[in-house]
Backbone atoms as SQL, in Angstrom:
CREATE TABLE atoms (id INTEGER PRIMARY KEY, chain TEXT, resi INTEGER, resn TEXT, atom TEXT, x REAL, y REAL, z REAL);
INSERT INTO atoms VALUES
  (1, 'A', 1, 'UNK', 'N', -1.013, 2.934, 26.324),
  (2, 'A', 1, 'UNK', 'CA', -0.649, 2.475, 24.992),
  (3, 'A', 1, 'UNK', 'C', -0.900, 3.568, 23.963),
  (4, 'A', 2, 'UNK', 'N', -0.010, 3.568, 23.100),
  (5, 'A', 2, 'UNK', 'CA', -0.311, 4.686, 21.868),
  (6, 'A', 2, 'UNK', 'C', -1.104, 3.805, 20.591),
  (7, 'A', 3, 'UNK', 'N', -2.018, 4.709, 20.255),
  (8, 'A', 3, 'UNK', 'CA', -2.985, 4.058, 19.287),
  (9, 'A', 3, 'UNK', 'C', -2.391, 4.637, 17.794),
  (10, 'A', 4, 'UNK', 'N', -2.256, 4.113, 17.580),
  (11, 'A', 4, 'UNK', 'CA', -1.743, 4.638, 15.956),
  (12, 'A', 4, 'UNK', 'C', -2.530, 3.889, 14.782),
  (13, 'A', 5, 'UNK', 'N', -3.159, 3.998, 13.838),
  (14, 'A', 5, 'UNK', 'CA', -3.731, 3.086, 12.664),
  (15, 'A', 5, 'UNK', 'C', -4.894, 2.393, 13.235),
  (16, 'A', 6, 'UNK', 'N', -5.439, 2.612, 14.223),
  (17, 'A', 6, 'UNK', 'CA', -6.573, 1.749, 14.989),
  (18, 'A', 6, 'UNK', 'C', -6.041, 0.355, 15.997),
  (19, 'A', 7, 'UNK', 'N', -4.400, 0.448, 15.737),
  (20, 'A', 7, 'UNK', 'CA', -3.621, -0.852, 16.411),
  (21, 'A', 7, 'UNK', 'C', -3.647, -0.072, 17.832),
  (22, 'A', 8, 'UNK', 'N', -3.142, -0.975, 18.757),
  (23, 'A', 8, 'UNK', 'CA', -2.912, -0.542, 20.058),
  (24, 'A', 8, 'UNK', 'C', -1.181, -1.043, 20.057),
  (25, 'A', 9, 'UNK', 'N', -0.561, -0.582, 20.522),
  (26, 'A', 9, 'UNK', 'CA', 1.479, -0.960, 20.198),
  (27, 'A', 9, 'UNK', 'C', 1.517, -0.663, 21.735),
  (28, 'A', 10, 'UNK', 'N', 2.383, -1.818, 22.082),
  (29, 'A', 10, 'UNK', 'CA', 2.561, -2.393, 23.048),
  (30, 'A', 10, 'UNK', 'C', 3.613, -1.085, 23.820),
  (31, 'A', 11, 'UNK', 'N', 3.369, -0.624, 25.395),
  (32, 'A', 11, 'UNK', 'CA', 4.325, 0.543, 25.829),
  (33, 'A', 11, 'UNK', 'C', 5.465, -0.293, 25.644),
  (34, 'A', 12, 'UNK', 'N', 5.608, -0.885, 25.902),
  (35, 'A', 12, 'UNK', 'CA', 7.565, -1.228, 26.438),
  (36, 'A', 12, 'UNK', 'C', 8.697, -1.700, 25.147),
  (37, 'A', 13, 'UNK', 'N', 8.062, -1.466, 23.630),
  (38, 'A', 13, 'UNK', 'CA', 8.774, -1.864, 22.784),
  (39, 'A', 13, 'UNK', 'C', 9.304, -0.428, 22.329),
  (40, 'A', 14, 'UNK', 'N', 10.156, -0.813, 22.096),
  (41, 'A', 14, 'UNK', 'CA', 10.891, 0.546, 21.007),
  (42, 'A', 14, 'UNK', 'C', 9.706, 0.852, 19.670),
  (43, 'A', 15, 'UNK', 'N', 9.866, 1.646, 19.569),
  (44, 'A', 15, 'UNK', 'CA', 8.984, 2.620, 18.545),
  (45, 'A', 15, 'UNK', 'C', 9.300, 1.839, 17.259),
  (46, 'A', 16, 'UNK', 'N', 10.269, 1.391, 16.679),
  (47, 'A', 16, 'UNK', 'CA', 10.679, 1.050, 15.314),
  (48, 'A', 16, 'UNK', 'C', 10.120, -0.309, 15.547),
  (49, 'A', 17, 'UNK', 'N', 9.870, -1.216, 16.457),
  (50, 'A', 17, 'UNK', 'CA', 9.656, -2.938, 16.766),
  (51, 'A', 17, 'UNK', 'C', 7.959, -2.635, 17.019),
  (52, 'A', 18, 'UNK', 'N', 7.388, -1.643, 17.651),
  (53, 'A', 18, 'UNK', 'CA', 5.816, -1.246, 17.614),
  (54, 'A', 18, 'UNK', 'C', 5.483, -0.964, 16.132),
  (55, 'A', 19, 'UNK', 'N', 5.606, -0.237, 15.793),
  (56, 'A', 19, 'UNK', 'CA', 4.935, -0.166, 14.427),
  (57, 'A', 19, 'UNK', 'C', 4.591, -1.419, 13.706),
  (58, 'A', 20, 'UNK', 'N', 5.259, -2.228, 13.575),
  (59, 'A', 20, 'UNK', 'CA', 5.367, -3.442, 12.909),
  (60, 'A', 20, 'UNK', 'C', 4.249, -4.408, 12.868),
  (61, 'A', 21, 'UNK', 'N', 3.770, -3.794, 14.548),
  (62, 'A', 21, 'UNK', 'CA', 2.259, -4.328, 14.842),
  (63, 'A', 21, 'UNK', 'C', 1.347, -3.683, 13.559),
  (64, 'A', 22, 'UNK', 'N', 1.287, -2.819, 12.926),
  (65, 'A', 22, 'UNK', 'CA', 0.098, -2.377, 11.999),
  (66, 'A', 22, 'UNK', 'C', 0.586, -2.976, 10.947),
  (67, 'A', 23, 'UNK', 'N', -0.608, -3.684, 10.208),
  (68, 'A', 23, 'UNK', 'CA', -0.559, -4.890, 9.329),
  (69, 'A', 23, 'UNK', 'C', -0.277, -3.733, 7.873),
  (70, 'A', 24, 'UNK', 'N', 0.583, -4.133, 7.492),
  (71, 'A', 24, 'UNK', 'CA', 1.122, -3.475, 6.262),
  (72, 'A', 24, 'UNK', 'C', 2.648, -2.891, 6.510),
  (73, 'A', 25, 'UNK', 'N', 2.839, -2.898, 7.839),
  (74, 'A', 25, 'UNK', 'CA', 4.086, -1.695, 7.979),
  (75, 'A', 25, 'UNK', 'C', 5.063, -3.347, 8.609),
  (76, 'A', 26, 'UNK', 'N', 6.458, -2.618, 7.646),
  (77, 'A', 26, 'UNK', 'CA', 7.065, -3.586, 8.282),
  (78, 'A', 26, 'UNK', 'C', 8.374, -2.882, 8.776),
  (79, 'A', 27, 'UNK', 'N', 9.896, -3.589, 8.762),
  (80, 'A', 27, 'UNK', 'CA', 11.061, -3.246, 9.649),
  (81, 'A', 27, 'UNK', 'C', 11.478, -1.397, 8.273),
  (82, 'A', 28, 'UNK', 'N', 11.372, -1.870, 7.415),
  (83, 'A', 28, 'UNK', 'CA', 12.041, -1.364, 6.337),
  (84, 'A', 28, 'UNK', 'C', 11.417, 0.052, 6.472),
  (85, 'A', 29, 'UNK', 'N', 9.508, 0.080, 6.251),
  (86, 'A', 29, 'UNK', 'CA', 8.955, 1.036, 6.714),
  (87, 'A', 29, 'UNK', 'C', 8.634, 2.146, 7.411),
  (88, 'A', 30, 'UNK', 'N', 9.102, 0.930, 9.064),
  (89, 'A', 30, 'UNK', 'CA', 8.962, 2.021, 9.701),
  (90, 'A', 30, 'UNK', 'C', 9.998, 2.723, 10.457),
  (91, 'A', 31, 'UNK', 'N', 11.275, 2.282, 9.669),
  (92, 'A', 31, 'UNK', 'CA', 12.325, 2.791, 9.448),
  (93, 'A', 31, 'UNK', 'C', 12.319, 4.071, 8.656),
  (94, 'A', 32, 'UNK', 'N', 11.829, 4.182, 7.594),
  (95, 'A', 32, 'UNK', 'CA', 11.673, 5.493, 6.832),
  (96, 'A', 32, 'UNK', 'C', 10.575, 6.420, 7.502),
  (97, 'A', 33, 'UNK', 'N', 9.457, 5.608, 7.777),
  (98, 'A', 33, 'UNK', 'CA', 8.472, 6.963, 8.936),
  (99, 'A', 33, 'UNK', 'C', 9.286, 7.639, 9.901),
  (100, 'A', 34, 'UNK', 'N', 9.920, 6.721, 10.491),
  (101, 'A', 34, 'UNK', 'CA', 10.593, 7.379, 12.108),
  (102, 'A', 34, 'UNK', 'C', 11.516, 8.501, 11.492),
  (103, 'A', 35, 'UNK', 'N', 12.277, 7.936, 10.286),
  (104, 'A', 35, 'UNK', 'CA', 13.630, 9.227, 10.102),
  (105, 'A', 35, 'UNK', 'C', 12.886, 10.346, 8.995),
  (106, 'A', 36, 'UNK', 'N', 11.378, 10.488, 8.380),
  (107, 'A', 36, 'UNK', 'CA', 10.761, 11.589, 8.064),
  (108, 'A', 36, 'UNK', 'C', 10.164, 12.507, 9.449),
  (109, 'A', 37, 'UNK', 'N', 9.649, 11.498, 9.878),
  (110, 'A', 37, 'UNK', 'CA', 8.795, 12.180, 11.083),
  (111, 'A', 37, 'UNK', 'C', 9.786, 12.807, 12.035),
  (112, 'A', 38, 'UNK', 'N', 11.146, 12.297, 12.121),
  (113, 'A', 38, 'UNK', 'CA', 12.795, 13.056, 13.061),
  (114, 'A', 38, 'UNK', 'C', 12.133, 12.172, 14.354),
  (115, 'A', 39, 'UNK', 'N', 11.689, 10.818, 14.664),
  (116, 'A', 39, 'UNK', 'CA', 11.765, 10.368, 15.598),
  (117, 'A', 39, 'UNK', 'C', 12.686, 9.305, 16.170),
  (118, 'A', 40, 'UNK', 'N', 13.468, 9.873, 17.098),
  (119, 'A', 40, 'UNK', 'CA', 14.497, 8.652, 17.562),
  (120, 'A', 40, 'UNK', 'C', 13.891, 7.111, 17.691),
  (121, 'A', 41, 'UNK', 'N', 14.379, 6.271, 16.880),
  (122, 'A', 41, 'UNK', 'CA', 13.590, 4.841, 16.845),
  (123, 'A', 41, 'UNK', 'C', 14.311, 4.084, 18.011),
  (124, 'A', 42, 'UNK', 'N', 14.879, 4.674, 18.673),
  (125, 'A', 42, 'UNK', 'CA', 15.280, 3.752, 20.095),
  (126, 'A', 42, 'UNK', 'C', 14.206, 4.185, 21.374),
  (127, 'A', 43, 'UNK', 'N', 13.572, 5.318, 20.997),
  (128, 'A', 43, 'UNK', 'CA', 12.320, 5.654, 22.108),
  (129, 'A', 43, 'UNK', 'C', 11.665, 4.648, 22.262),
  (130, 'A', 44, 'UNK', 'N', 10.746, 4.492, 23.195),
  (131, 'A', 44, 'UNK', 'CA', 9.974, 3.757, 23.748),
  (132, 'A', 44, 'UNK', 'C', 8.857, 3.938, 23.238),
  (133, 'A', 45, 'UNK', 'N', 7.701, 3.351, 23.026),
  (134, 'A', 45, 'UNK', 'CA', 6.505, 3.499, 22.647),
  (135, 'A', 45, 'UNK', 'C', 6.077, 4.529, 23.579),
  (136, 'A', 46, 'UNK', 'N', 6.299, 4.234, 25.047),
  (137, 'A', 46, 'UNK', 'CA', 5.410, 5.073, 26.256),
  (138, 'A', 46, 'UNK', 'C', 5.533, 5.935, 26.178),
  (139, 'A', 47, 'UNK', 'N', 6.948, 6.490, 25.703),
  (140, 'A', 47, 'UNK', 'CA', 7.485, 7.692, 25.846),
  (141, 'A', 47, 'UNK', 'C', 7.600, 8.735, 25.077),
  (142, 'A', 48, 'UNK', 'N', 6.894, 8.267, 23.658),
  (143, 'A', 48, 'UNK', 'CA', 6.201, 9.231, 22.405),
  (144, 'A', 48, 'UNK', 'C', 5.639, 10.620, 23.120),
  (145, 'A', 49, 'UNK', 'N', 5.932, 11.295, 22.456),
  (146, 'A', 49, 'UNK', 'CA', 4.865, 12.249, 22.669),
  (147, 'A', 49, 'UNK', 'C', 3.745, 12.619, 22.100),
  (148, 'A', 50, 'UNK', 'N', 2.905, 13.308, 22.322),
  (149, 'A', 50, 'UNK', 'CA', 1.223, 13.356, 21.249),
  (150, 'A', 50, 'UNK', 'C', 1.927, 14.034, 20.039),
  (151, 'A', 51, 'UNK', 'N', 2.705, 15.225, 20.084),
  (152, 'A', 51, 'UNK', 'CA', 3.302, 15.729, 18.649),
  (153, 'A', 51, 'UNK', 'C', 3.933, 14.315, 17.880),
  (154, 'A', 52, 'UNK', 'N', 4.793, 13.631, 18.287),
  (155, 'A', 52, 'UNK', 'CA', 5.289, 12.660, 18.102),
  (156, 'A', 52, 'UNK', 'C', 4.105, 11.410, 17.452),
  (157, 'A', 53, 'UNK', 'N', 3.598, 11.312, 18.040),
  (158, 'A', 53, 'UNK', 'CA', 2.369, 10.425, 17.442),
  (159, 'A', 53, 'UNK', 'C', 1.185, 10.769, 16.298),
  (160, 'A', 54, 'UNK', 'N', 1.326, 12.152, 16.729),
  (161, 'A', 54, 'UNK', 'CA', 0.390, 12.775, 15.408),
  (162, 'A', 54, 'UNK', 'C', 1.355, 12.761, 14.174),
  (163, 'A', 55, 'UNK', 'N', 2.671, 13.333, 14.318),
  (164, 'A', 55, 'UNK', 'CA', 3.350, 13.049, 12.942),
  (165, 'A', 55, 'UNK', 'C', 3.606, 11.923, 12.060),
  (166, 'A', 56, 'UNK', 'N', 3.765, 10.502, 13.101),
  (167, 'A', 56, 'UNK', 'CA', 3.634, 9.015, 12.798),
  (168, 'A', 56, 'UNK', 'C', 2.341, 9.183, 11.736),
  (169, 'A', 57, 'UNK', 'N', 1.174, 9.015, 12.541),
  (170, 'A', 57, 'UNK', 'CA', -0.267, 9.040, 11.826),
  (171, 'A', 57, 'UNK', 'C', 0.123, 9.844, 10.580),
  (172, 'A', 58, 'UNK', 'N', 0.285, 10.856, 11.091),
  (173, 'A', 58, 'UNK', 'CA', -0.078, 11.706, 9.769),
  (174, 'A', 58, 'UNK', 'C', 0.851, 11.005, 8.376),
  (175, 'A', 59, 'UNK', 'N', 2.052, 11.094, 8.370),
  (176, 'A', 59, 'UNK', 'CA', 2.956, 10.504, 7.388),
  (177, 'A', 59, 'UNK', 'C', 1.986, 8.862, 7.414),
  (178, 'A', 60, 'UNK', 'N', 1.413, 7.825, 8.108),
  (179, 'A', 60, 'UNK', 'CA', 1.305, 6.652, 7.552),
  (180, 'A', 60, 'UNK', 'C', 0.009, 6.974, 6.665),
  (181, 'A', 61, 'UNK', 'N', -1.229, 7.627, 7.185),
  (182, 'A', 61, 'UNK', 'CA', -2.384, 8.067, 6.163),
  (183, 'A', 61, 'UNK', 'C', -1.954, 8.515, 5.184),
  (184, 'A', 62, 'UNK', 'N', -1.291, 9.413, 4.475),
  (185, 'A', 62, 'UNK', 'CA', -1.193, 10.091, 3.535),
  (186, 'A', 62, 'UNK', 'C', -0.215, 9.258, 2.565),
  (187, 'A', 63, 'UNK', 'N', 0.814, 8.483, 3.297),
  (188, 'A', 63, 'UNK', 'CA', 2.052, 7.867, 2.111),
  (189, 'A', 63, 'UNK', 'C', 1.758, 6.089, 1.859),
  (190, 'A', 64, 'UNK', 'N', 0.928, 5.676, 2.832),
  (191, 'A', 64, 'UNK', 'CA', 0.642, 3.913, 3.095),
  (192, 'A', 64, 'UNK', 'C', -0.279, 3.662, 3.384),
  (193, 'A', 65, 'UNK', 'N', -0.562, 2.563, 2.344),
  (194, 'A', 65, 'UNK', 'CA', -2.040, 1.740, 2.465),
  (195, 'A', 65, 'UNK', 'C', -1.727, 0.510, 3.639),
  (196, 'A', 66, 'UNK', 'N', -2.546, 0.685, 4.903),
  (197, 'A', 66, 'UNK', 'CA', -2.458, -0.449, 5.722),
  (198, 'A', 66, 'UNK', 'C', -3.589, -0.809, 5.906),
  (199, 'A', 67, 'UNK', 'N', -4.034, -1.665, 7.051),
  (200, 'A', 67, 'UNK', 'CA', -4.803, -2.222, 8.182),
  (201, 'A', 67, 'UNK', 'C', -5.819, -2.969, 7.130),
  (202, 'A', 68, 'UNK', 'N', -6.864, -1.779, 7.524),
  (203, 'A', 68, 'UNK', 'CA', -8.242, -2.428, 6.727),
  (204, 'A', 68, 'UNK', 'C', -8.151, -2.233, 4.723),
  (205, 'A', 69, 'UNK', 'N', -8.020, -0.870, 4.330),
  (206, 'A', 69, 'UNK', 'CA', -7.339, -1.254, 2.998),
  (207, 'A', 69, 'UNK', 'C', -6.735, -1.384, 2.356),
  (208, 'A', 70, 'UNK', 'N', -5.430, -1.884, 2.953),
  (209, 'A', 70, 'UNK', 'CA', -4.499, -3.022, 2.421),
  (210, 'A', 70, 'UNK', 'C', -5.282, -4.637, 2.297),
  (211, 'A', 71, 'UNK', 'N', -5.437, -5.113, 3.242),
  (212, 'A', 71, 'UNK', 'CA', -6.416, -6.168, 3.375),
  (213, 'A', 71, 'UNK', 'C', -7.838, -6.374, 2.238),
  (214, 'A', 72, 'UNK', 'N', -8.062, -4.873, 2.194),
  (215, 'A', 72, 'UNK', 'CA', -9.505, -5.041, 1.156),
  (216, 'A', 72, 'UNK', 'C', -8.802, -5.328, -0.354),
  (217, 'A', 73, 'UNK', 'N', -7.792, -4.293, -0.371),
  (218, 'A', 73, 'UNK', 'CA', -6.807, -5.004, -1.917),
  (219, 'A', 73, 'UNK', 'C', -6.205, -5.757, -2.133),
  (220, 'A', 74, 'UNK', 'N', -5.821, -6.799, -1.205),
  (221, 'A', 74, 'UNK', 'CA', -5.363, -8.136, -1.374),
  (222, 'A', 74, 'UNK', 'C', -6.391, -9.273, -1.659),
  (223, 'A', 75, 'UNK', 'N', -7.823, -8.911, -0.624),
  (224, 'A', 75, 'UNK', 'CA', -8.178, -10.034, -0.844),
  (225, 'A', 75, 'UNK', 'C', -9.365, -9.516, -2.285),
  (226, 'A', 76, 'UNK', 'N', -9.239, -8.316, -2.939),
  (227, 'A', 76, 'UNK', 'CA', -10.085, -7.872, -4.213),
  (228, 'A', 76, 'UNK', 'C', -9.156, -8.544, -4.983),
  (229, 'A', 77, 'UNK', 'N', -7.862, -8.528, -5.027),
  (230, 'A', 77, 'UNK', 'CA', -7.449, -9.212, -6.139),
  (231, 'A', 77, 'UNK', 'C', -7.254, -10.343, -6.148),
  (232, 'A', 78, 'UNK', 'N', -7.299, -10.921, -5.448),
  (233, 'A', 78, 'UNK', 'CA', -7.655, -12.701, -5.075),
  (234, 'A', 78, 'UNK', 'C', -8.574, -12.705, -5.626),
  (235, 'A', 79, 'UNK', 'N', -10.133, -11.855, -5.254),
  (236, 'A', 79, 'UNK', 'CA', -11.068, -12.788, -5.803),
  (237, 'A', 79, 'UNK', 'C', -11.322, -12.236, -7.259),
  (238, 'A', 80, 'UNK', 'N', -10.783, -11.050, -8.074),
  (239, 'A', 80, 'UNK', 'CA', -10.270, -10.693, -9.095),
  (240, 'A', 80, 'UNK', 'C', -9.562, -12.086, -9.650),
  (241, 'A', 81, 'UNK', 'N', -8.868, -12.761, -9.304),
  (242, 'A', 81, 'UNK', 'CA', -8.038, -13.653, -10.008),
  (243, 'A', 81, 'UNK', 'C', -9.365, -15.369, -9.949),
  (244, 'A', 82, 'UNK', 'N', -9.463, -15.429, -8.904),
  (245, 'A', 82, 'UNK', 'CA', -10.343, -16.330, -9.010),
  (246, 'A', 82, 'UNK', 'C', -11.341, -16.283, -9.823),
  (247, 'A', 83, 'UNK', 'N', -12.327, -15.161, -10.285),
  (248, 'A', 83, 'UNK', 'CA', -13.360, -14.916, -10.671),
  (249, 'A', 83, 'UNK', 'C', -12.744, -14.762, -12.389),
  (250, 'A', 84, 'UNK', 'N', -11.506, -15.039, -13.071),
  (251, 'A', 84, 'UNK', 'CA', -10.913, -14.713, -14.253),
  (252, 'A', 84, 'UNK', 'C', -10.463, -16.291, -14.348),
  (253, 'A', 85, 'UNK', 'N', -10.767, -16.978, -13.410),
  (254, 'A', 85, 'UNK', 'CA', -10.239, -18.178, -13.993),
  (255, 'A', 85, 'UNK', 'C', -8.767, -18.437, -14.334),
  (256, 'A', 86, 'UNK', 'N', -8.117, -18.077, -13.869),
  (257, 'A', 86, 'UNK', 'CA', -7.130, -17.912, -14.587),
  (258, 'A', 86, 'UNK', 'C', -6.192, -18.871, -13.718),
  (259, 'A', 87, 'UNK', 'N', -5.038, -19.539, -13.631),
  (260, 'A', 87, 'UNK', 'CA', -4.274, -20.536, -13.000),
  (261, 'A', 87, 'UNK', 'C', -4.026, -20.079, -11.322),
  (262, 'A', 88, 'UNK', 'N', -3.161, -19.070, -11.084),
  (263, 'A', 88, 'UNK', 'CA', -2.993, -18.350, -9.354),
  (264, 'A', 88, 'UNK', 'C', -4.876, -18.383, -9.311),
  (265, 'A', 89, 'UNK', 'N', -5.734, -18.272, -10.016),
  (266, 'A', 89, 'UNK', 'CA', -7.369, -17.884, -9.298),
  (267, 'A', 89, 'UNK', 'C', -7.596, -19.653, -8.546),
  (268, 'A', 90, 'UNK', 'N', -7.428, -20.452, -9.877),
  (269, 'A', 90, 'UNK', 'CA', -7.588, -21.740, -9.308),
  (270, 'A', 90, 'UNK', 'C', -6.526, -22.586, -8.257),
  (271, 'A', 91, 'UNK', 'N', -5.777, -21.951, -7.930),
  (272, 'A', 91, 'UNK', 'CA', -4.922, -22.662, -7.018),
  (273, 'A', 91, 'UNK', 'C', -5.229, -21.921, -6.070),
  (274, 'A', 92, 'UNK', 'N', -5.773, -20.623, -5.722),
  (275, 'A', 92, 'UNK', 'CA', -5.808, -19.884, -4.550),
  (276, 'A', 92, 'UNK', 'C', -7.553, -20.734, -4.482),
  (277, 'A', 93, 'UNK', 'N', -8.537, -20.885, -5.541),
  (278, 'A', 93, 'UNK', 'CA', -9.871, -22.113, -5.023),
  (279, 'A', 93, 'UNK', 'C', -9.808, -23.345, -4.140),
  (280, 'A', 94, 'UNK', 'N', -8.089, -23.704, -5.014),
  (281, 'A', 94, 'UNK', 'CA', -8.415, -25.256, -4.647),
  (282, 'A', 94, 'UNK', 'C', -7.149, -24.751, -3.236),
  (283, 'A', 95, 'UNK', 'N', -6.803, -24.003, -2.494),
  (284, 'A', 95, 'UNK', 'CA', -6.347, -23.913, -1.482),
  (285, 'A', 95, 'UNK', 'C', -4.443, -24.259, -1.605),
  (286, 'A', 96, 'UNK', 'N', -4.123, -24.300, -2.919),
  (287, 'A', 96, 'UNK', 'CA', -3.172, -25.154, -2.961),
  (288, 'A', 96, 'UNK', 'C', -1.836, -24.325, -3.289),
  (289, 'A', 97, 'UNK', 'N', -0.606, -23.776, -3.252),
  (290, 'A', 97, 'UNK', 'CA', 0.334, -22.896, -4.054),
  (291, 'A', 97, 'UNK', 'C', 0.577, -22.289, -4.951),
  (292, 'A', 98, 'UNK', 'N', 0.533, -20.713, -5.277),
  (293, 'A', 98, 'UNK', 'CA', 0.018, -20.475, -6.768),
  (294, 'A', 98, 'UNK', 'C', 1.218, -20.805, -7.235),
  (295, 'A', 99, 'UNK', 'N', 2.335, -21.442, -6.946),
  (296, 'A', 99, 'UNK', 'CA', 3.413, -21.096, -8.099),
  (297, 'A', 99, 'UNK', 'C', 4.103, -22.789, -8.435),
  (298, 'A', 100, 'UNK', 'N', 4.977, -22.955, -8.691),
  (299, 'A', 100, 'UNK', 'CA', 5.533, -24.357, -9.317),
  (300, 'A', 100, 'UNK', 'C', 6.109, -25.098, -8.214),
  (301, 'A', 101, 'UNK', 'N', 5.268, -24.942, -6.973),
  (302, 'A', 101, 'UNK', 'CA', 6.046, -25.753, -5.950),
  (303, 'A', 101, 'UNK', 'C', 6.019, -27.230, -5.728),
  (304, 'A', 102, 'UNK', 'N', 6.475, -28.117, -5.532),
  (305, 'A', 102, 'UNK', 'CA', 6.253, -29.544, -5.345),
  (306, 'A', 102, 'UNK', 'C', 5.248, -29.838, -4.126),
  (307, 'A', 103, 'UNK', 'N', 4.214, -30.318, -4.498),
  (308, 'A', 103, 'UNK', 'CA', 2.953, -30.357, -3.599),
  (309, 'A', 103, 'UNK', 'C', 2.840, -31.526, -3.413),
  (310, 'A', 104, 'UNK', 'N', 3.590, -32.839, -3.777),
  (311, 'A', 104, 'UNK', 'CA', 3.646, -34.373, -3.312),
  (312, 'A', 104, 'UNK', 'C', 3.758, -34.584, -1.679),
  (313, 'A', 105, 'UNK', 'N', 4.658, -33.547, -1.291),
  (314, 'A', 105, 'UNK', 'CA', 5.280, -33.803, -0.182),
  (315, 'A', 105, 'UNK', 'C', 5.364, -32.535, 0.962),
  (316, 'A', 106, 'UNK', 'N', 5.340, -31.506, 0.253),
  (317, 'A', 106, 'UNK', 'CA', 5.763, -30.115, 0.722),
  (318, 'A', 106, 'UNK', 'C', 3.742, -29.424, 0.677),
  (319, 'A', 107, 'UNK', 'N', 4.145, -28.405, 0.633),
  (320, 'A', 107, 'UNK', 'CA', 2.960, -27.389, 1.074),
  (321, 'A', 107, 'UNK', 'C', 1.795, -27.721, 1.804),
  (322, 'A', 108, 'UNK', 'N', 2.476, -27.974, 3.168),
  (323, 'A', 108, 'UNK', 'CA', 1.474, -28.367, 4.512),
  (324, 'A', 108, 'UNK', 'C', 0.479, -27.052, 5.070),
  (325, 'A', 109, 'UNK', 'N', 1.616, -25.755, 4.606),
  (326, 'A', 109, 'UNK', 'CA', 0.803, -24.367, 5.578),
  (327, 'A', 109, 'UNK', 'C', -0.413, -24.842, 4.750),
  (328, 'A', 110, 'UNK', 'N', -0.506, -24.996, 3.471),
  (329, 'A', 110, 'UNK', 'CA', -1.612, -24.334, 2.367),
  (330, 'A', 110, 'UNK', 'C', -3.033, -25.843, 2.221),
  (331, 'A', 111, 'UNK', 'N', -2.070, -26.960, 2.576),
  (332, 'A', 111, 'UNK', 'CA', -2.845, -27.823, 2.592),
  (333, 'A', 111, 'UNK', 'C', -3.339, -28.625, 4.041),
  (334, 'A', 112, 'UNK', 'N', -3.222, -28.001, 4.650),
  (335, 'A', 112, 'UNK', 'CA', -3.359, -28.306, 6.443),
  (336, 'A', 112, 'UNK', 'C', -2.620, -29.870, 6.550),
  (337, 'A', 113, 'UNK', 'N', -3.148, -30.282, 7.614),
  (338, 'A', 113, 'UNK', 'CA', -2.740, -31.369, 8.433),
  (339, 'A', 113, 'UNK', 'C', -2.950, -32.574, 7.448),
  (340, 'A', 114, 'UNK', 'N', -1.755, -33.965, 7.347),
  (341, 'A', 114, 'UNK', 'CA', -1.881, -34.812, 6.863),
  (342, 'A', 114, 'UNK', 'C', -3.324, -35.939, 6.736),
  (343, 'A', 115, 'UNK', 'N', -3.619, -36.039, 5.934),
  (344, 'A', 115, 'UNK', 'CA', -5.362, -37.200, 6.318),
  (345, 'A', 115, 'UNK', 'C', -4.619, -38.598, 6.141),
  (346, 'A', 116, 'UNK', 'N', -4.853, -39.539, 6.651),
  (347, 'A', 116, 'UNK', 'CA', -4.586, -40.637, 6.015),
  (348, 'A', 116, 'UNK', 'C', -5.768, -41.481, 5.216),
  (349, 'A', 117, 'UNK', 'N', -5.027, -42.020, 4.104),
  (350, 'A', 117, 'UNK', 'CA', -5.485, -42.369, 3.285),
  (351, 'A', 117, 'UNK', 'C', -6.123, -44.603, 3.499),
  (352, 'A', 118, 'UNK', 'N', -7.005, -44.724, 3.871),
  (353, 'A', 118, 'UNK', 'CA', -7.285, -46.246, 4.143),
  (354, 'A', 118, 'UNK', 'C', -7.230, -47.067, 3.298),
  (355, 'A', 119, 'UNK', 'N', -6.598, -47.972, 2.980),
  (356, 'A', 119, 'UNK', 'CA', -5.998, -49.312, 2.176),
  (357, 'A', 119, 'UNK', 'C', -7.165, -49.951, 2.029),
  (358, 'A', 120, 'UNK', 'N', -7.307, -50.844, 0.766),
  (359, 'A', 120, 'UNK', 'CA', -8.160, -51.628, 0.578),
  (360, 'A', 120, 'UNK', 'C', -8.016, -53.012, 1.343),
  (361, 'A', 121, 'UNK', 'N', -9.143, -53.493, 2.031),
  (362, 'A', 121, 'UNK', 'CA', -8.850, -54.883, 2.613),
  (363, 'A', 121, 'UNK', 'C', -8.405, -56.131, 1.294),
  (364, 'A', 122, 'UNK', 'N', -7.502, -56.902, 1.873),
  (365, 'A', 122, 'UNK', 'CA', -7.257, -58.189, 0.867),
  (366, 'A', 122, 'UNK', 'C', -8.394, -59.142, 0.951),
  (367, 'A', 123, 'UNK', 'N', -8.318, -59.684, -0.030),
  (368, 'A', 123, 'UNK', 'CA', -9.561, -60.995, 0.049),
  (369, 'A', 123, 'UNK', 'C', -9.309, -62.272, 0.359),
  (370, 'A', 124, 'UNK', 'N', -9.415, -62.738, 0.868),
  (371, 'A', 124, 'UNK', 'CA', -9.090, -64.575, 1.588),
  (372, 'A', 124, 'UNK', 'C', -9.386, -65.295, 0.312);
């Protein structure tokens, strides 16, 4: 396996569908690495070469924030927003959609699994 960004990318995928594994890099991305770096994106992961892999690295350190601090600046400004009080701070507290979505019925990812709610008994 070729290690790139601290990820491990799977041998048998094409080089442009591996990258994708490192959290920050997506189709668009590592589309522009492969055609700076002059690497054919139909290669194989296995079949990189170490020149080939050092140029990957090198172009993602120097031009893109991934893995670990990408992650540290997403979740700094989360708690940046939370800690300001501010409306996205309290909806990212209360677990719920920061934006104007209809939450009656919809936003299951954000609000997990349905609870049911128990009825009051009638009185004889």
């Amino acid at each position: 396996m070729a290690r790139i960004a601290g990820v491990d990318l799977p041998k048998n995928e094409r080089i442009e569908i591996g990258l994708t594994r490192i959290f920050g890099v997506g189709r668009s991305v590592s589309k522009k690495l492969l055609e700076e770096a002059k690497v054919n994106p139909d290669i194989r992961v296995k079949d990189l070469t170490d020149e080939d892999t050092v140029k990957i690295r090198a172009l993602l350190e120097k031009d893109y924030r991934i893995e670990g601090d990408l992650r540290r600046d997403i979740s700094m400004g989360i708690k940046r927003l939370t800690d300001i009080g501010c409306y996205r701070g309290l909806r990212h507290r209360a677990g719920l959609p920061a934006r104007g979505q209809r939450t009656k019925t919809n936003a299951r990812t954000r609000k997990g699994p349905r609870k049911a709610v128990v009825g009051k008994k009638k009185e004889a």
